[in-house]
C-alpha positions in Angstrom: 0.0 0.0 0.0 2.7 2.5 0.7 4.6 1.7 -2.4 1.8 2.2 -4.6 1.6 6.2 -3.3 5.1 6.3 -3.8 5.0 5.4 -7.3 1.7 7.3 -8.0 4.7 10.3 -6.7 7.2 9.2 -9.2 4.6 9.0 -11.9 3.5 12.3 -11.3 6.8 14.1 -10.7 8.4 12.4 -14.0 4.6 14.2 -16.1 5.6 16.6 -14.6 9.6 17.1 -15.6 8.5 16.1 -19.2 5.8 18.5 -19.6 7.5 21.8 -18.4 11.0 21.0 -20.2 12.7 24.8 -20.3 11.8 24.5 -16.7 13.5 21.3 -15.9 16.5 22.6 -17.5 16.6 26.1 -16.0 16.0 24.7 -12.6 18.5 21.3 -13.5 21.2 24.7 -14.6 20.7 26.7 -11.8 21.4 23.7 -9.4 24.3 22.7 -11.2 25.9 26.8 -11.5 25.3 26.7 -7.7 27.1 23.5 -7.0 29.9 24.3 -9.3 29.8 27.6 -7.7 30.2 26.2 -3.7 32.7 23.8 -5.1 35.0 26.6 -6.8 34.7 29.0 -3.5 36.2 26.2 -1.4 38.6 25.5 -3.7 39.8 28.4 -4.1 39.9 29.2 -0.2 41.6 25.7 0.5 44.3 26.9 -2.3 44.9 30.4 -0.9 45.3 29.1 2.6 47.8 26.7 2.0 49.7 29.6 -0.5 49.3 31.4 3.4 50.6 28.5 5.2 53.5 27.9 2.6 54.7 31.8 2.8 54.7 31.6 6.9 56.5 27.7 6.7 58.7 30.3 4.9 59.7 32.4 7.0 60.6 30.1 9.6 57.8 29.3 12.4 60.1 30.3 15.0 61.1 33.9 13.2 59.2 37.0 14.9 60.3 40.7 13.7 59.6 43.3 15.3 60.3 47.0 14.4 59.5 50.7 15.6 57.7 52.7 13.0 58.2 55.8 14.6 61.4 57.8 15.1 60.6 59.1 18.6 60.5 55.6 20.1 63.3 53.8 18.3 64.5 50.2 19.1 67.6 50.4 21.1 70.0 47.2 21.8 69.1 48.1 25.6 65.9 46.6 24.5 67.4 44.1 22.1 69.6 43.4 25.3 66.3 42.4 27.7 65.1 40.6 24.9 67.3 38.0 24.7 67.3 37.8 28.2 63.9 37.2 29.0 63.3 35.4 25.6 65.3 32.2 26.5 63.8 30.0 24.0 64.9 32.4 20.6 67.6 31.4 19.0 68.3 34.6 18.2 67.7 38.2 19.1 69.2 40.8 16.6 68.7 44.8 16.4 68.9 46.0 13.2 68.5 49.7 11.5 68.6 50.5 7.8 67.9 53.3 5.5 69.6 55.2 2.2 72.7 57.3 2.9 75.0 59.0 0.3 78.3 57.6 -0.2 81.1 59.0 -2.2 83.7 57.1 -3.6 86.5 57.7 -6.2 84.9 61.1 -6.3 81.4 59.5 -7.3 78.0 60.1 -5.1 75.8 57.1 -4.7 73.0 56.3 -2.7 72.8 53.2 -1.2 70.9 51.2 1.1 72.7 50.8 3.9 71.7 47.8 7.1 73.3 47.6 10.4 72.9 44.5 12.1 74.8 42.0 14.2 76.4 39.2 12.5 73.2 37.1 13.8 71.9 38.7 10.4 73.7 36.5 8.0 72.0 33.3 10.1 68.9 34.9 10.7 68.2 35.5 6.9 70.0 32.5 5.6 72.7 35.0 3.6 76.4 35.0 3.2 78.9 37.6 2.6 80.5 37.6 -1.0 83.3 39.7 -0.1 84.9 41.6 2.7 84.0 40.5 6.5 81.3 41.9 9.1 82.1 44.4 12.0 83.3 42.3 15.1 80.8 42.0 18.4 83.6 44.1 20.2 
């Protein structure tokens, strides 16, 4: 008894379908756009977090910078100095300044872009010198 309403339902559902075609393909399109659409949004938000995640992994998970960006409270290595004091798990703790500065040479003005750092900097930013040797800690 209970199958017979349910395919007395089908019956009329499939009249129904066939009858009203431009319908049943509008409605069959707009289903299918919205689907496509949900499945291309998370997609596309799975693939831009991991493009996140893989720019941080990056940088190094343990890497924090931290800078002044104004000149009336400057970072001093007093603070650098605390820092790796109270900080006991960094591996490193390095002040650094930079900026563009004129420098002459053979007669010649250049401006250059200039860094101060300690020679934690080479580590710190996975570099190496090419020539010539850093500043001493003394």
């Amino acid at each position: 008894m209970m199958f017979t309403g349910l395919f007395d339902n089908f019956r009329i559902a499939t009249n129904q379908l066939l009858s009203n075609k431009l319908r049943t393909i509008l409605t069959m399109l707009g289903v299918i756009i919205g689907i496509a659409s949900v499945v291309l949004l998370l997609s596309l938000g799975q693939a831009v977090q991991s493009n996140i995640t893989a720019q941080f992994e990056g940088l190094g998970a343990s890497l924090i910078r931290v800078s002044s960006t104004s000149s009336d409270a400057p970072l001093t290595t007093t603070l650098a100095d605390t820092l790796r004091t109270r900080l006991t798990t960094a591996s490193y703790v390095m002040p650094q300044t930079s900026g563009n500065y004129s420098v002459v040479y053979n007669g010649d003005e250049f401006s250059v872009g200039v860094t101060g750092a300690t020679t934690d900097f080479l580590a710190i930013n996975e570099r190496s010198l090419t020539s010539g040797r850093f500043f001493t800690e003394d």
